[in-house]
C-alpha positions in Angstrom: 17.2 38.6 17.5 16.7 36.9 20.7 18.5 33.5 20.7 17.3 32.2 24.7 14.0 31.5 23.7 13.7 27.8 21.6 12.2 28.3 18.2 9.3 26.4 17.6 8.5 24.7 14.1 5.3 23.4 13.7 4.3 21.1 10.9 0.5 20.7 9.5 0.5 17.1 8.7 -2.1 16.3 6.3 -5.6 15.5 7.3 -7.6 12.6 7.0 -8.3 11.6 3.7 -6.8 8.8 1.3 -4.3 8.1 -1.1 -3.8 5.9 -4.1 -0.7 3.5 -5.1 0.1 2.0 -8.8 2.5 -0.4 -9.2 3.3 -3.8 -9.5 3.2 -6.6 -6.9 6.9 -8.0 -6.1 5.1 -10.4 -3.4 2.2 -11.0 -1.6 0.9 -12.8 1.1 -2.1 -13.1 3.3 -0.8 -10.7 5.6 1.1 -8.0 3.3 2.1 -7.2 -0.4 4.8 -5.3 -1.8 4.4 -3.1 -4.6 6.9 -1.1 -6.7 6.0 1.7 -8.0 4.6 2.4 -11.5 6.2 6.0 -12.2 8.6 4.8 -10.1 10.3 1.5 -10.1 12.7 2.6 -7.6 9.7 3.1 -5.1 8.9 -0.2 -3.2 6.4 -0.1 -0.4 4.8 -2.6 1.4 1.2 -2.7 2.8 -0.3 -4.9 5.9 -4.3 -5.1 5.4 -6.8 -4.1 7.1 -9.7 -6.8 8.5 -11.7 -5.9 5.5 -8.9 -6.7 3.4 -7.3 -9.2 4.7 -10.9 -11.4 4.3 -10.8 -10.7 0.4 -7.3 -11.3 0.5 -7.7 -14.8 1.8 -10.5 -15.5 -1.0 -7.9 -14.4 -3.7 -5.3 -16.7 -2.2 -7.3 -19.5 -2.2 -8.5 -18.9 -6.1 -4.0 -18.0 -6.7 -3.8 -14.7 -5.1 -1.3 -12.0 -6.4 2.0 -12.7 -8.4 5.1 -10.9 -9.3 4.2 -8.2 -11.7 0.4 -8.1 -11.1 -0.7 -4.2 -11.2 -2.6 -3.4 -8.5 -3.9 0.0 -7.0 -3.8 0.5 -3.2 -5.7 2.9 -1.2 -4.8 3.5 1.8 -5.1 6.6 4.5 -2.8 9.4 4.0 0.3 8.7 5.4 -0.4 5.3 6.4 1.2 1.7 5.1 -2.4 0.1 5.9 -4.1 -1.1 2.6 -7.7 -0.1 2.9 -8.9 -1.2 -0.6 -6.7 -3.6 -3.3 -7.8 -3.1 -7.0 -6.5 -5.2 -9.7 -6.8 -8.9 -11.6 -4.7 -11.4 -10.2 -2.7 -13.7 -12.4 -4.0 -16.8 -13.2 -2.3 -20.2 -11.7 -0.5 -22.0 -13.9 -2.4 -25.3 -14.7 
């Protein structure tokens, strides 16, 4: 074994390609939302939008947007904490 040459690791992250989050919404504003896990409720992550997403977030606001314990599913890119598409109902506001 020759120990004066560096060993090199390489890792294959994964390519491309999307991912989907369930959970429920701990908060949520028009710039990012924070979701617990569904399978997992000691999983928390929180998303930023992306332009597209941040437009329908603004029309969901302004009808009472998302509220603690709303389930929503997130995609986003592999790997990524950008929201590319939200699914989900949002709560209604209280009258």
């Amino acid at each position: 074994m020759d120990t004066s040459q560096p060993i090199v690791v390489t890792s294959n992250p994964p390519k491309g390609g999307t991912e989907k989050f369930k959970g429920q919404v701990l908060s949520s504003n028009s710039e990012s939302m924070v979701v617990r896990g569904g399978a997992n409720l000691m999983l928390v992550r929180t998303y930023n939008f992306s332009p597209s997403v941040h437009a329908k977030m603004l029309q969901i606001i302004a009808h009472g947007g998302y509220r603690y314990g709303d389930k929503v599913e997130i995609e986003s890119e592999t790997g990524s904490n950008v929201a590319l598409n939200i699914k989900g109902k949002p709560s209604k506001p209280h009258s």
